[in-house]
MARDREN-323644 format. One line per field, with one value per atom (N, C-alpha, C): residue number from 1; residue in one letter; atom name; x, y, z. Coordinates in Angstrom, 3 decimals. Each point is the difference from the previous one (the first is absolute). Example, Ala and Ser with C-alpha at 12.3 -4.5 7.8 and 13.67 -1.06 7.14 Angstrom:
<nodes>
k [1|1|1|2|2|2] $
r [a|a|a|s|s|s] $
a [N|CA|C|N|CA|C] $
east [13.190|-0.890|0.900|-0.350|0.820|-0.770] $
north [-5.690|1.190|1.200|1.050|1.190|1.090] $
up [7.800|0.000|0.000|-0.720|0.060|0.730] $
</nodes>
This chain:
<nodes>
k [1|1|1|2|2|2|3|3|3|4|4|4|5|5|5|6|6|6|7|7|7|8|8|8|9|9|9|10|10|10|11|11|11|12|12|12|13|13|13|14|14|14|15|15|15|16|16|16|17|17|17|18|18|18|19|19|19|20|20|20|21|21|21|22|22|22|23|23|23|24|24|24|25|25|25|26|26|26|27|27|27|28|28|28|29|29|29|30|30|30|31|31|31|32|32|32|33|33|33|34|34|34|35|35|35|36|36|36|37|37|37|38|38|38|39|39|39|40|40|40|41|41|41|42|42|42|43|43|43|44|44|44|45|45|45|46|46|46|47|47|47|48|48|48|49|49|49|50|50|50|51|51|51|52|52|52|53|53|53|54|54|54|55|55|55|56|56|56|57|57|57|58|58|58|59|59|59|60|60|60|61|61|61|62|62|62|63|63|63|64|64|64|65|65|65|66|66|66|67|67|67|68|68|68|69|69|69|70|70|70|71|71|71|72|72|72|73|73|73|74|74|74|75|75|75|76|76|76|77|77|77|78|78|78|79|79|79|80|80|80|81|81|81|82|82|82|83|83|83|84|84|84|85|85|85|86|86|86|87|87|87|88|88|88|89|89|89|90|90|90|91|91|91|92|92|92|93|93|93|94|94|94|95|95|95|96|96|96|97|97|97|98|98|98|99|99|99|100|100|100|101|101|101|102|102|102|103|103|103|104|104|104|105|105|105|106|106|106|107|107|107|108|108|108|109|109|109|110|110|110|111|111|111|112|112|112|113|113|113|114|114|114|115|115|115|116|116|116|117|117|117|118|118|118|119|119|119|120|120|120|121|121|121|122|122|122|123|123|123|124|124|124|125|125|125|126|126|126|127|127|127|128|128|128|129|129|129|130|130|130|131|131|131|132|132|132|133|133|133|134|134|134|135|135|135|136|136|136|137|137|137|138|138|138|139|139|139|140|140|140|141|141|141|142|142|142|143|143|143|144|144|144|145|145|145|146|146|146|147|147|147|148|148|148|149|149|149|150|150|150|151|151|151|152|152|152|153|153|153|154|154|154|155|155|155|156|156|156|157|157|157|158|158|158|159|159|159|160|160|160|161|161|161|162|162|162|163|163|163|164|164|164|165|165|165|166|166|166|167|167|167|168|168|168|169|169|169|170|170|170|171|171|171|172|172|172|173|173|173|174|174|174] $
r [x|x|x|x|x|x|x|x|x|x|x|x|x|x|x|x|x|x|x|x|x|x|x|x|x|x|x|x|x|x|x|x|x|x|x|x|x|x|x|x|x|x|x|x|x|x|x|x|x|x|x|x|x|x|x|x|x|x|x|x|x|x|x|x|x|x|x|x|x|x|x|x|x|x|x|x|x|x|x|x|x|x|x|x|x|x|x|x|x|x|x|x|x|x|x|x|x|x|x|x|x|x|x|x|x|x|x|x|x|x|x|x|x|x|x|x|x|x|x|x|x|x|x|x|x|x|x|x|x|x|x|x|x|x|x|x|x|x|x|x|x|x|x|x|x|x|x|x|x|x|x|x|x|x|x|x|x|x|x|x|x|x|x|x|x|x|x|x|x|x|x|x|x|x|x|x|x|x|x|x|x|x|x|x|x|x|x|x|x|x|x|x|x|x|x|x|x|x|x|x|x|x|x|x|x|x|x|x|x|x|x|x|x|x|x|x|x|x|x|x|x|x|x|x|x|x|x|x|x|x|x|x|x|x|x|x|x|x|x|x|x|x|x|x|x|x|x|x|x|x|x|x|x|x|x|x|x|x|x|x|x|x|x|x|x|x|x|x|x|x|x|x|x|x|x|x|x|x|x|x|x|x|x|x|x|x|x|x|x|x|x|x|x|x|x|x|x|x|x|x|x|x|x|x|x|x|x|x|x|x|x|x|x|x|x|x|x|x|x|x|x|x|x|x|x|x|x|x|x|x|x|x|x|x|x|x|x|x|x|x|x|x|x|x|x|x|x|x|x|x|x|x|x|x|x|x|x|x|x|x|x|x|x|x|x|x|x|x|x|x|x|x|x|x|x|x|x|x|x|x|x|x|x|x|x|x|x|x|x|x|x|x|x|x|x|x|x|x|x|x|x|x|x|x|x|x|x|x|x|x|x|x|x|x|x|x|x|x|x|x|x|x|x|x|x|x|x|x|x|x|x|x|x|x|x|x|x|x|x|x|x|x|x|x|x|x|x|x|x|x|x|x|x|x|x|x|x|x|x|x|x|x|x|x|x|x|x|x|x|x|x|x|x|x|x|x|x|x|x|x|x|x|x|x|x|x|x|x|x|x|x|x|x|x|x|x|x|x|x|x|x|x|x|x|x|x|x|x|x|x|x|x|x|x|x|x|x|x|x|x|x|x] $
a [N|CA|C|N|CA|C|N|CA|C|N|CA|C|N|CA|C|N|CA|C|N|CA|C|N|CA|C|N|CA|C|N|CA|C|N|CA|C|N|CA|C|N|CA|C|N|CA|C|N|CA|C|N|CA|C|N|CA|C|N|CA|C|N|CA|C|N|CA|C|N|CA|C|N|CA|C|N|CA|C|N|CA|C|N|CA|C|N|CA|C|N|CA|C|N|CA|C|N|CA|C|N|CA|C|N|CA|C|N|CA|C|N|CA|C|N|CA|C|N|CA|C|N|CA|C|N|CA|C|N|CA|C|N|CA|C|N|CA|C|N|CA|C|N|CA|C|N|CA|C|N|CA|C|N|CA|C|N|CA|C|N|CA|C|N|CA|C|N|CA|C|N|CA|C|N|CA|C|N|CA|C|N|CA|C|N|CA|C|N|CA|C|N|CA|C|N|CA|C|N|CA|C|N|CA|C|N|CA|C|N|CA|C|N|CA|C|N|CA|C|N|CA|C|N|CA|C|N|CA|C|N|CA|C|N|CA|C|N|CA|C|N|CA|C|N|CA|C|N|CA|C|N|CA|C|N|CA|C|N|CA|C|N|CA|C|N|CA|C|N|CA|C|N|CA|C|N|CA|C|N|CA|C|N|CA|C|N|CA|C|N|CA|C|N|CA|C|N|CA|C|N|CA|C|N|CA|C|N|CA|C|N|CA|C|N|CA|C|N|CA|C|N|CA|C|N|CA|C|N|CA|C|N|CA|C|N|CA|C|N|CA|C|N|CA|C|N|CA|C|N|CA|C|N|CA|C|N|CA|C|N|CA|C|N|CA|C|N|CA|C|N|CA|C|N|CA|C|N|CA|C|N|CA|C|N|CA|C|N|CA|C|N|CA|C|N|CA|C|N|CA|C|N|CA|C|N|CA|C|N|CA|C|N|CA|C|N|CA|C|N|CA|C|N|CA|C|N|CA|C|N|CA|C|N|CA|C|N|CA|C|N|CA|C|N|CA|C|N|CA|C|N|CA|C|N|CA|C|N|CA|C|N|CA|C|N|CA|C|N|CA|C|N|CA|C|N|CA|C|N|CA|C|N|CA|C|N|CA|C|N|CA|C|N|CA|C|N|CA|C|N|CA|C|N|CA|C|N|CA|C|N|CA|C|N|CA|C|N|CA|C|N|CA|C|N|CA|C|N|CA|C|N|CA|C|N|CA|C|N|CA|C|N|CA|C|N|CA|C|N|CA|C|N|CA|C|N|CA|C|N|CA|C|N|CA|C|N|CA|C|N|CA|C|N|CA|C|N|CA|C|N|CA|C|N|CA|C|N|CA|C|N|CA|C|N|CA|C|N|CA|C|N|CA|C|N|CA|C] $
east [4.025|0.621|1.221|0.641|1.505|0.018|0.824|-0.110|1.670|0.748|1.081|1.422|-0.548|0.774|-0.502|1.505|-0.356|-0.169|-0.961|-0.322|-0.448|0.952|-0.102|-0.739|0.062|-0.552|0.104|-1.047|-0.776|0.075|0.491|-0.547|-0.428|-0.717|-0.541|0.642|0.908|0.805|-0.743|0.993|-1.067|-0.116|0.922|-0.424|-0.510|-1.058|-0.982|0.317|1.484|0.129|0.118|-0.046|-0.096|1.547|0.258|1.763|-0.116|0.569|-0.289|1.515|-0.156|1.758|-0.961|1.732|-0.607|1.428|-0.291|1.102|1.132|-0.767|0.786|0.845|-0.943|0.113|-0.405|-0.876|-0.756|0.164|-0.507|-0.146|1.411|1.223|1.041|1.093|0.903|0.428|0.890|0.620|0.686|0.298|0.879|0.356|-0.775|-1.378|-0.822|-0.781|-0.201|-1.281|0.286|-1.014|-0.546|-0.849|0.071|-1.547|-0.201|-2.010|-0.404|-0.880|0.100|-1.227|-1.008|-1.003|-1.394|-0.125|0.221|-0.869|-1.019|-0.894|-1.370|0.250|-0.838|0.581|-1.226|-0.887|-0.874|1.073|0.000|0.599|-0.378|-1.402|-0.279|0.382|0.334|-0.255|1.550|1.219|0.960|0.403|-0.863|0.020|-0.323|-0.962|-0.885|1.304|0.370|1.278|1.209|0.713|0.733|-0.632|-1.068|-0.124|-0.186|-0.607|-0.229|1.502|0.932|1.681|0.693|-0.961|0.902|-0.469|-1.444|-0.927|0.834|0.467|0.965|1.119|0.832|1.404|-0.289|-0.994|0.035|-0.186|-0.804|-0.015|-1.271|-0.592|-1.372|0.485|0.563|0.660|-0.396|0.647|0.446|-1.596|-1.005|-1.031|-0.938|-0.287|-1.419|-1.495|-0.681|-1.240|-1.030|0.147|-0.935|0.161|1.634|0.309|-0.201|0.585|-0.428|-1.422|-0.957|-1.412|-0.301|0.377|0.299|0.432|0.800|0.537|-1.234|-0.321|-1.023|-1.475|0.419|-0.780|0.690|1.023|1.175|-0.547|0.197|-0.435|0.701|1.657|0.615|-0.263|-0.209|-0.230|1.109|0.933|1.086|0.384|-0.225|-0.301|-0.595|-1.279|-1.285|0.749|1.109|-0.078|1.357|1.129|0.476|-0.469|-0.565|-0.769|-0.888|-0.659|-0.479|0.596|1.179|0.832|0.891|0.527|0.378|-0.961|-0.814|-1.419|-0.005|-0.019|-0.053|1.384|0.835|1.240|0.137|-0.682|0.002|-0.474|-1.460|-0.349|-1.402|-0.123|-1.101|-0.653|1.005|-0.292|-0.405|0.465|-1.022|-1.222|-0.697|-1.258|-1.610|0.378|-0.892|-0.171|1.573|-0.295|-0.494|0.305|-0.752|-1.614|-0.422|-1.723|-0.457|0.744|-0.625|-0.270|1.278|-0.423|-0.929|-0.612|-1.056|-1.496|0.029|-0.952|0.119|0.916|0.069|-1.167|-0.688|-0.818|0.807|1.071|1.040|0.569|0.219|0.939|-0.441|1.136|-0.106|-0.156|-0.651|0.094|1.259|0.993|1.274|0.716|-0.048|0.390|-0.628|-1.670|-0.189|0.139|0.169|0.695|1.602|0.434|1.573|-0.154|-0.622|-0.441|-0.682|-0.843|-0.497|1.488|0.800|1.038|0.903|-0.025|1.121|-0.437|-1.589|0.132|0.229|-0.399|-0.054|1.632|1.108|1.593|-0.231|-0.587|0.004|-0.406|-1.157|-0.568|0.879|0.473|0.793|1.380|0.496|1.167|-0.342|-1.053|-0.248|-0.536|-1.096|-0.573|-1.326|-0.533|-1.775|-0.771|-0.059|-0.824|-0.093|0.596|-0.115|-0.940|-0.449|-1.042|-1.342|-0.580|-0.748|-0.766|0.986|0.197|-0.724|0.515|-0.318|-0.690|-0.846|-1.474|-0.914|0.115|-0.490|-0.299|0.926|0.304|-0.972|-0.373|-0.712|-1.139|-0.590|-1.215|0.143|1.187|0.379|-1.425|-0.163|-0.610|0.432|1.098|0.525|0.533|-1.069|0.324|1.723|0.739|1.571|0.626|-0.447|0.577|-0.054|-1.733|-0.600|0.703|0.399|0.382|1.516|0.913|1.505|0.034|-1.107|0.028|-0.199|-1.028|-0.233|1.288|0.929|1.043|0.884|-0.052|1.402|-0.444|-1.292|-0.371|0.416|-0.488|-0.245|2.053|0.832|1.924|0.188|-0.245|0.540|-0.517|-1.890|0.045|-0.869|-0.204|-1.244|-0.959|0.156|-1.336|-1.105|0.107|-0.825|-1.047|0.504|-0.705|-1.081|0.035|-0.478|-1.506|-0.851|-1.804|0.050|0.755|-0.122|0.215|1.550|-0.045|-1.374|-0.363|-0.907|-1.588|0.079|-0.824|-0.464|1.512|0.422|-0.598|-0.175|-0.768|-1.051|-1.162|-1.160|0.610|1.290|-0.344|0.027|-0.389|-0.625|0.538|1.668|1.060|0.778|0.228|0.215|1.712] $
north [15.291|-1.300|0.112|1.179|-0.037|1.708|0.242|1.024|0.558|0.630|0.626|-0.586|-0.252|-0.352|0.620|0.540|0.380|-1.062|-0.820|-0.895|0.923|-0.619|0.512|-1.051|-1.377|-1.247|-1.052|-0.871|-1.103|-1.171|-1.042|-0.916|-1.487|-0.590|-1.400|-0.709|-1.162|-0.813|-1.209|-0.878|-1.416|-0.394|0.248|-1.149|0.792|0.346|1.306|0.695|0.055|1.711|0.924|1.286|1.342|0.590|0.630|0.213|1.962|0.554|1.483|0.627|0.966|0.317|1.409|0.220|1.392|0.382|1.518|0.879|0.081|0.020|0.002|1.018|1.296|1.288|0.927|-0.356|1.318|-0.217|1.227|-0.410|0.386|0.628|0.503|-1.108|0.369|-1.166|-0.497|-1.135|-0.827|-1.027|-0.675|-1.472|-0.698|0.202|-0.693|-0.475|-0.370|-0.697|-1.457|-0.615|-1.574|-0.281|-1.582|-0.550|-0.446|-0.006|-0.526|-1.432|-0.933|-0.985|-0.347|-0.147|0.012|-1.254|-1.445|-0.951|-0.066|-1.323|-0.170|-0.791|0.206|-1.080|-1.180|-0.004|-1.613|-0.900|-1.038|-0.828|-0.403|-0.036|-1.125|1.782|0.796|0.790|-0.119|-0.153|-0.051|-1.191|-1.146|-1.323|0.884|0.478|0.264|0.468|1.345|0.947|-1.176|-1.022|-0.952|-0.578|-0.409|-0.926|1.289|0.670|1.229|0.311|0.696|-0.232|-1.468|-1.024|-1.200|-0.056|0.614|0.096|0.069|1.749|0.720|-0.912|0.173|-0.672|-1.427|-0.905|-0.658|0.340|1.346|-0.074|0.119|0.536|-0.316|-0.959|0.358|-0.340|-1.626|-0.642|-1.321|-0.760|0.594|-1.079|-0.291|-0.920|-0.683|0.623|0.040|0.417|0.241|-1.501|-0.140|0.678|0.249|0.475|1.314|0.987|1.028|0.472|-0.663|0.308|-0.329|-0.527|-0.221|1.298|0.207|1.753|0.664|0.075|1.203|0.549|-1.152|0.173|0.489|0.050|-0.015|1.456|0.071|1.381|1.255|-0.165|0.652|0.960|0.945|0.528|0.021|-0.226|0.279|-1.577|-0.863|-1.850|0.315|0.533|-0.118|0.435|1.446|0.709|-1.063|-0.422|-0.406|-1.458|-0.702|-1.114|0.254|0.870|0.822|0.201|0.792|0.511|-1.059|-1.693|-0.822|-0.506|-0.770|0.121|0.547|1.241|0.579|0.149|-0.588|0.228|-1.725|-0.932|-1.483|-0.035|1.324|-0.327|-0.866|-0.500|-0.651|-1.004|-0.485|-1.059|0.259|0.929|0.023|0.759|0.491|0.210|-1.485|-0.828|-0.933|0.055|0.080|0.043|1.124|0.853|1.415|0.187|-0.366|-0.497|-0.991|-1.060|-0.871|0.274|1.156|0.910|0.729|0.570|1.000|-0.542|-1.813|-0.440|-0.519|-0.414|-0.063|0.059|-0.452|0.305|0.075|-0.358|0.205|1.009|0.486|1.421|0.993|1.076|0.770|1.102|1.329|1.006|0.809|-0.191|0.353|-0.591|-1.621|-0.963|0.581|0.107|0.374|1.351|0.620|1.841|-0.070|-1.087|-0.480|-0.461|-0.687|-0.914|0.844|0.867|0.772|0.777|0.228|1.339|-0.858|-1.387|-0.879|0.444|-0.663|-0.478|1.504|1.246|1.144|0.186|-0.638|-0.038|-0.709|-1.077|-1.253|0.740|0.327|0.757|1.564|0.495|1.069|-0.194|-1.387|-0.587|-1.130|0.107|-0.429|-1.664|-0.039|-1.204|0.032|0.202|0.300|-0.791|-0.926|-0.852|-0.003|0.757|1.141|0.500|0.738|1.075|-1.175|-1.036|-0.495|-0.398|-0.285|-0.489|1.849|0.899|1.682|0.531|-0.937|0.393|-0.317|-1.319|-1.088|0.769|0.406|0.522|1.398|0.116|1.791|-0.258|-1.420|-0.363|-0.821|0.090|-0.942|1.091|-1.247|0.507|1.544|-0.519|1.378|0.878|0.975|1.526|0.330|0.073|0.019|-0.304|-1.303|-1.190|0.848|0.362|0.297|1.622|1.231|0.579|0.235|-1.040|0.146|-0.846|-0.323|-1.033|1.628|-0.010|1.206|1.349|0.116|0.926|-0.585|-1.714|-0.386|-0.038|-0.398|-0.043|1.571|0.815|1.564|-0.008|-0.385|0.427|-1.020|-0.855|-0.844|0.416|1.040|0.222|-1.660|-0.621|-1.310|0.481|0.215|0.716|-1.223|-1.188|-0.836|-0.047|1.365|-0.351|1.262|0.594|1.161|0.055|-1.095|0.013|-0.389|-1.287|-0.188|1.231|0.686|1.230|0.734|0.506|0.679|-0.509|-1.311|-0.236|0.265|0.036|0.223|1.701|0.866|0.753|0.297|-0.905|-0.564|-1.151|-0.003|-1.008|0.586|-0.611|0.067|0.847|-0.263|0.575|1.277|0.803|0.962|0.167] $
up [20.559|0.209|0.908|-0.049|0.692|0.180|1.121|0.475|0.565|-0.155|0.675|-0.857|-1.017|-1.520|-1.293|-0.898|-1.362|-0.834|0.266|-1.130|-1.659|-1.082|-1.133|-0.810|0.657|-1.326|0.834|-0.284|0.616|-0.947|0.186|-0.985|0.943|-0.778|0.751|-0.378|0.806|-0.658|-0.646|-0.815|-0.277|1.495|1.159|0.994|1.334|-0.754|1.251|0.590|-0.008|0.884|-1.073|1.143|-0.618|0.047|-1.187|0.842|-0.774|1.227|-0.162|-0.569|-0.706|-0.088|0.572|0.876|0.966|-0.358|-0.141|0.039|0.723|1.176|1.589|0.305|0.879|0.248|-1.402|-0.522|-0.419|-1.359|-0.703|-1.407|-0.911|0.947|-0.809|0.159|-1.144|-0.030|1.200|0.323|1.015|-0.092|0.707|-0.324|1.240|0.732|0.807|-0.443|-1.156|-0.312|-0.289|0.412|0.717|-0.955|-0.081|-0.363|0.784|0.332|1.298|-0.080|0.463|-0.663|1.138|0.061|0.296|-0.336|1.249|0.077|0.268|-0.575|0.792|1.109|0.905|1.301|0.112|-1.044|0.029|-0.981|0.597|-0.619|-0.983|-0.787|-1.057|-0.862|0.344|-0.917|-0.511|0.654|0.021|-1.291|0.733|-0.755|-1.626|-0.108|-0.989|-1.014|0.801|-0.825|-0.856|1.334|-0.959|-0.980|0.344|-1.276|-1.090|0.299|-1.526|-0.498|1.238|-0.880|-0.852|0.450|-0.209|-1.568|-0.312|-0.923|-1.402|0.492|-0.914|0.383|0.353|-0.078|-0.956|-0.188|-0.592|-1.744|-0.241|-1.281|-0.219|-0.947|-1.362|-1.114|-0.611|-1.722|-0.055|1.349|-0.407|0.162|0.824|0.620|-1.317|0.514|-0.695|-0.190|-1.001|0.063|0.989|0.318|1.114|1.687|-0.184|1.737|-0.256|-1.772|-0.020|0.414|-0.364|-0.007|1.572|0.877|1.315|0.399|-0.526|0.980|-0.519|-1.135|0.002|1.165|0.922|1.224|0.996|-0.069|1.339|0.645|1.559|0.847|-0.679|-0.612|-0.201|-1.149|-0.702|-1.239|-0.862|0.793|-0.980|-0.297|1.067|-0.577|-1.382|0.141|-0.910|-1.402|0.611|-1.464|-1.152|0.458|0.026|-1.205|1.341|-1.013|-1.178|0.087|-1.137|-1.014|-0.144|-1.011|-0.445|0.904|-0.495|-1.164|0.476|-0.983|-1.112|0.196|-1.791|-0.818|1.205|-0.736|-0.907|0.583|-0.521|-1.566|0.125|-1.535|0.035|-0.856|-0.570|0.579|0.577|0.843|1.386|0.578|1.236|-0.366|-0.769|-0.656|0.951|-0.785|0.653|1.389|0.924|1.178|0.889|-0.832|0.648|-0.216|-1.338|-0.332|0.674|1.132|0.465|1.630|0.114|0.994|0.060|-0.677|-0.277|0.194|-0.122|-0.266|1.466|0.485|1.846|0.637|1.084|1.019|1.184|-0.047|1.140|-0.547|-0.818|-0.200|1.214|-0.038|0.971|-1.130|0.666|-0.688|-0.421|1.191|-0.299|-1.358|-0.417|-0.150|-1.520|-0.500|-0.840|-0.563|0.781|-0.847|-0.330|0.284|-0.395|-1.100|-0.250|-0.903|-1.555|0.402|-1.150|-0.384|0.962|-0.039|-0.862|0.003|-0.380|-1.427|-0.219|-1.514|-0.606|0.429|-0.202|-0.370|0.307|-0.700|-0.874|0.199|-1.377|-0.853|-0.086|-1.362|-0.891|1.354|-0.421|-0.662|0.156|-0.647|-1.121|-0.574|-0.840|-0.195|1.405|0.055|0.022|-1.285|-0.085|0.974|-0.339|0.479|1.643|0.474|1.504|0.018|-0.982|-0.367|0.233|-0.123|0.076|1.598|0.597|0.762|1.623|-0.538|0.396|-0.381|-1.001|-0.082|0.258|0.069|1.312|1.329|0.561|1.355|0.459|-1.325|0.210|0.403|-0.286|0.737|0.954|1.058|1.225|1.034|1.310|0.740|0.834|0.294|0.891|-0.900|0.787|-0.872|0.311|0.622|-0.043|-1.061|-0.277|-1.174|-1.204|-0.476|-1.180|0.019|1.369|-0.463|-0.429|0.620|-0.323|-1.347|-0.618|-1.210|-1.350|0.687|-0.729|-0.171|0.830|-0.463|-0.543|0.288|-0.732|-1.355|-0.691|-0.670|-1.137|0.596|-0.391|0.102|0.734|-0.067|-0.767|-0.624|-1.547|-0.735|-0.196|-1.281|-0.463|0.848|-0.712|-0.501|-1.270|-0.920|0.125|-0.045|0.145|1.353|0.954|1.078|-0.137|-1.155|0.256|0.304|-0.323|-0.314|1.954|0.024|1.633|1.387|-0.434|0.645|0.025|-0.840|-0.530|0.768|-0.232|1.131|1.655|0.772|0.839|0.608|-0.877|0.348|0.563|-0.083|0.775|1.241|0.308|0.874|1.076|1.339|1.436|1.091|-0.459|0.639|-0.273|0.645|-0.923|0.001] $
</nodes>
């Protein structure tokens, strides 16, 4: 990616650049070291980055159900993860809206492995009726779905999923 710099660490910002911390002159110590940032030079991509910082700077905690379940599509993963973990942080109540996601024909696949991952906190913090909803899912069409259903299933410990897992052995995909 970069060449004639001690780059030690890379991170992606929320607003699409890349910003490098470089040593500056070598790996011993000195008082030359820089951070470097790495724009994109297409514009919608630029556009793209603000709105993803404006994303964060605004918050998870405070939004609504419905805009949460809205990010869970967003390009960003860390949009996705974000809205996600608000979600299970709400409780019980976003339950319905995450099962009505699941049942989506517009869902995205991204949108639904958030979604299993969500109820997969719900249930682990003590919201059963999650568990219903992730067993459902083990017989979704896309093998992706049925297999990230299947580990969240198997990291809570849903004993109730065990005959369906178990099924999953004969299925198509490996």
């Amino acid at each position: 990616l970069v060449e004639g710099v001690a780059v030690c660490d890379i991170e992606h910002g929320y607003d699409g650049n890349l910003y490098l911390a470089d040593y500056g002159g070598g790996w011993s110590v000195n008082k030359n070291g820089t951070i470097q940032v790495m724009r994109p030079s297409d514009s919608q991509m630029q556009a793209t980055g603000k709105e993803t910082a404006r994303t964060f700077i605004k918050g998870f905690t405070h939004r609504s159900l419905p805009e949460l379940n809205l990010l869970l599509s967003h390009d960003d993963q860390r949009v996705r993860q974000a809205a996600q973990f608000a979600m299970g942080e709400i409780g019980s109540d976003s339950i319905d809206v995450l099962a009505s996601n699941l049942k989506s024909e517009n869902a995205s696949e991204q949108s639904s492995l958030h979604t299993i991952w969500a109820l997969g906190q719900l249930y682990r913090n003590g919201y059963e009726e999650a568990g219903k909803y992730l067993i459902s899912s083990l017989s979704a069409e896309d093998s992706e779905i049925r297999a990230n259903t299947a580990r969240t299933c198997g990291d809570i410990s849903l004993a109730s999923s065990k005959e369906p897992l178990l099924s999953l052995l004969n299925d198509p995909s490996l």
